[in-house]
Every structure is written in C-alpha cells, then in structure tokens.
C-alpha positions in Angstrom: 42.3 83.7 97.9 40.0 81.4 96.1 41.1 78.6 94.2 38.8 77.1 91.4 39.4 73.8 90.0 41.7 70.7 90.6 45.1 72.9 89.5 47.6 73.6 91.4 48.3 77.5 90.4 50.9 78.8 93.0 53.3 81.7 92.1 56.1 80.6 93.8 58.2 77.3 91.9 58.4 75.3 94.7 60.4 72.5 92.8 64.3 73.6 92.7 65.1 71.9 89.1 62.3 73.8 87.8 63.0 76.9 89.6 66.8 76.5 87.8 65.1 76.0 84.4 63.1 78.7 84.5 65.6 81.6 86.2 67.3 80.1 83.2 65.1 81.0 80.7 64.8 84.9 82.5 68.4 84.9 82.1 68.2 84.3 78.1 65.7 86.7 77.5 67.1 89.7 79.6 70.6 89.2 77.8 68.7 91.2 74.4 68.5 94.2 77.2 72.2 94.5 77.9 74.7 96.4 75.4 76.3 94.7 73.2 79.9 93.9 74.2 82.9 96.0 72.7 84.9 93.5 70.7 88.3 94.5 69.5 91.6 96.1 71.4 91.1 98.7 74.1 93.3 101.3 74.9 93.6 102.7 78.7 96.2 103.5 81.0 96.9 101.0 83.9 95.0 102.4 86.6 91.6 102.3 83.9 92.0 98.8 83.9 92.6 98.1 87.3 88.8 100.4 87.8 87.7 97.6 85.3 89.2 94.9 87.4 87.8 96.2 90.8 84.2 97.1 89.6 84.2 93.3 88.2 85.7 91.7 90.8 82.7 93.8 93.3 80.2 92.6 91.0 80.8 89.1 91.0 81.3 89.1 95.0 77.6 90.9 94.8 76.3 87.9 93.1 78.1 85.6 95.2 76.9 86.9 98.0 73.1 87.3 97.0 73.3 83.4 95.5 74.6 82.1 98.4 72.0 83.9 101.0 69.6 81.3 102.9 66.2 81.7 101.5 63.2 80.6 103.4 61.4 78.3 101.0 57.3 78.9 101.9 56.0 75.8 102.4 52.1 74.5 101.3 49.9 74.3 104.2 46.7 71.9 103.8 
C-alpha cells in the first residue's frame, strides 16, 4: 500500500468513541430498510406469542453474544 501525503487514511476507526459514533450513525440510517412496525392490537393464540417471545428472546442473546466477543483491535506499526 502507498500512502501519499501527511493524512492519516486508515479503514479501520481505531478510536472507540468514534467507532461508537459512527456504528451509530449505520444504525440510523439502516432503520429506513426495516418494515415498519405493526401498531395497533394483535390477535394470536398463546402458543403464537410465546414463538414471538422465543424468537426475541434468541435474537437479543445473538446480539449479546456477538457484542460481548473479544475483538483483536489491529494495532499501527511504524
């Protein structure tokens, strides 16, 4: 790789606030690609919402699980 000129022009965010700020920012903008949330009263047999419950409840332990993995941070050589 060749670098040209005094900026610093890595693609990896190597500063956590600004790494926060801008997953942040991702986050806004792909909230215009999910469906738009039913509003109102839903209607569904005990069981449906207990599918509901589970498939949430697997989803959030997904993200848990991926936010709390270790991630080896590159560091800058030179």
């Amino acid at each position: 790789m060749r670098i040209v000129g005094n900026n610093n022009r890595d693609e990896l965010v190597l500063d956590p606030v600004e790494a926060l700020r801008r997953g942040a920012t991702l986050d806004e903008h792909m909230k215009i690609l999910l469906p738009p949330h039913p509003r109102g009263v839903w209607r569904g047999s005990h069981q449906f919402f207990n599918r509901m419950d589970d498939a949430r409840a697997t989803a959030t332990a997904m993200a848990r699980r991926v936010n709390l993995a270790p991630r080896a941070y590159p560091t800058t050589s030179g």
